[in-house]
C-alpha positions as CSV (number, residue, x, y, z in Angstrom):
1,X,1.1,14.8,26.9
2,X,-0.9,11.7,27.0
3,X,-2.3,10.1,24.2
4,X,-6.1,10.5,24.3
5,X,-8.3,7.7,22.8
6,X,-9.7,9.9,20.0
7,X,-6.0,10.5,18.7
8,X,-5.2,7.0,19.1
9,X,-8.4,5.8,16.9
10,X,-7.6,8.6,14.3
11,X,-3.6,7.3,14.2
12,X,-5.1,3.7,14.1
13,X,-7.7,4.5,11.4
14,X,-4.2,5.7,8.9
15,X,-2.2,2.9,9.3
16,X,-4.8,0.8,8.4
17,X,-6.2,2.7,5.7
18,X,-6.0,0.5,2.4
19,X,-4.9,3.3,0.7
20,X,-1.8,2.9,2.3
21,X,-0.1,-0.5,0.9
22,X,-1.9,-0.1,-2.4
23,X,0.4,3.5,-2.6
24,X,3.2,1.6,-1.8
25,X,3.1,-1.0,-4.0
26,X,2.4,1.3,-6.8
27,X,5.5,3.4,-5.8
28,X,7.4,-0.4,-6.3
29,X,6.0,-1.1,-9.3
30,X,6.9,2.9,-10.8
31,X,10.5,2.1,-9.2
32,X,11.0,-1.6,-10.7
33,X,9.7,0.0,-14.2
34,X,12.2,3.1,-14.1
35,X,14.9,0.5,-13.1
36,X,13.5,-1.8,-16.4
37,X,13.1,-4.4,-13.9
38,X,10.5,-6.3,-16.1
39,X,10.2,-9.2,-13.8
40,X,9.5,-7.4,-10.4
41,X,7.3,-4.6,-12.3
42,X,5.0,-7.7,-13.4
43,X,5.1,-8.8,-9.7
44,X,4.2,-5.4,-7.9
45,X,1.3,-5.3,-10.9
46,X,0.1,-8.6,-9.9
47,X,0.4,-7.9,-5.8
48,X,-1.6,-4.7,-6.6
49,X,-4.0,-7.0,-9.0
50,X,-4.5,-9.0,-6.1
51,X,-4.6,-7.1,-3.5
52,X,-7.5,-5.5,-5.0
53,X,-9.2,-8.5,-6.1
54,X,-9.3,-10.3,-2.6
55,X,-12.0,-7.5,-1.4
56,X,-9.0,-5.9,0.5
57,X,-9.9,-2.1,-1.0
């Protein structure tokens, strides 16, 4: 079956949603926490502190 242009925008439009990384890093940052990883938690908080500063979301 041949990918139609309406299914490609919609697939395109979810990867590129900024929801996307900002979930991720969060899931990081919850992960480095439960492992008491006290210097990468501080670093996923300040990528999503960024990330959301630069005008990215």
């Amino acid at each position: 079956m041949p990918v139609t242009s309406a299914t490609a925008g919609a697939v395109r439009r979810a990867i590129t949603d900024p929801l996307v990384p900002v979930v991720l890093v969060a899931m990081a940052a919850v992960a480095a926490a439960a492992r008491d990883s006290m210097v990468l938690g501080w670093a996923t908080v300040g990528a999503l502190a960024g990330y959301s500063l630069s005008g990215s979301v």
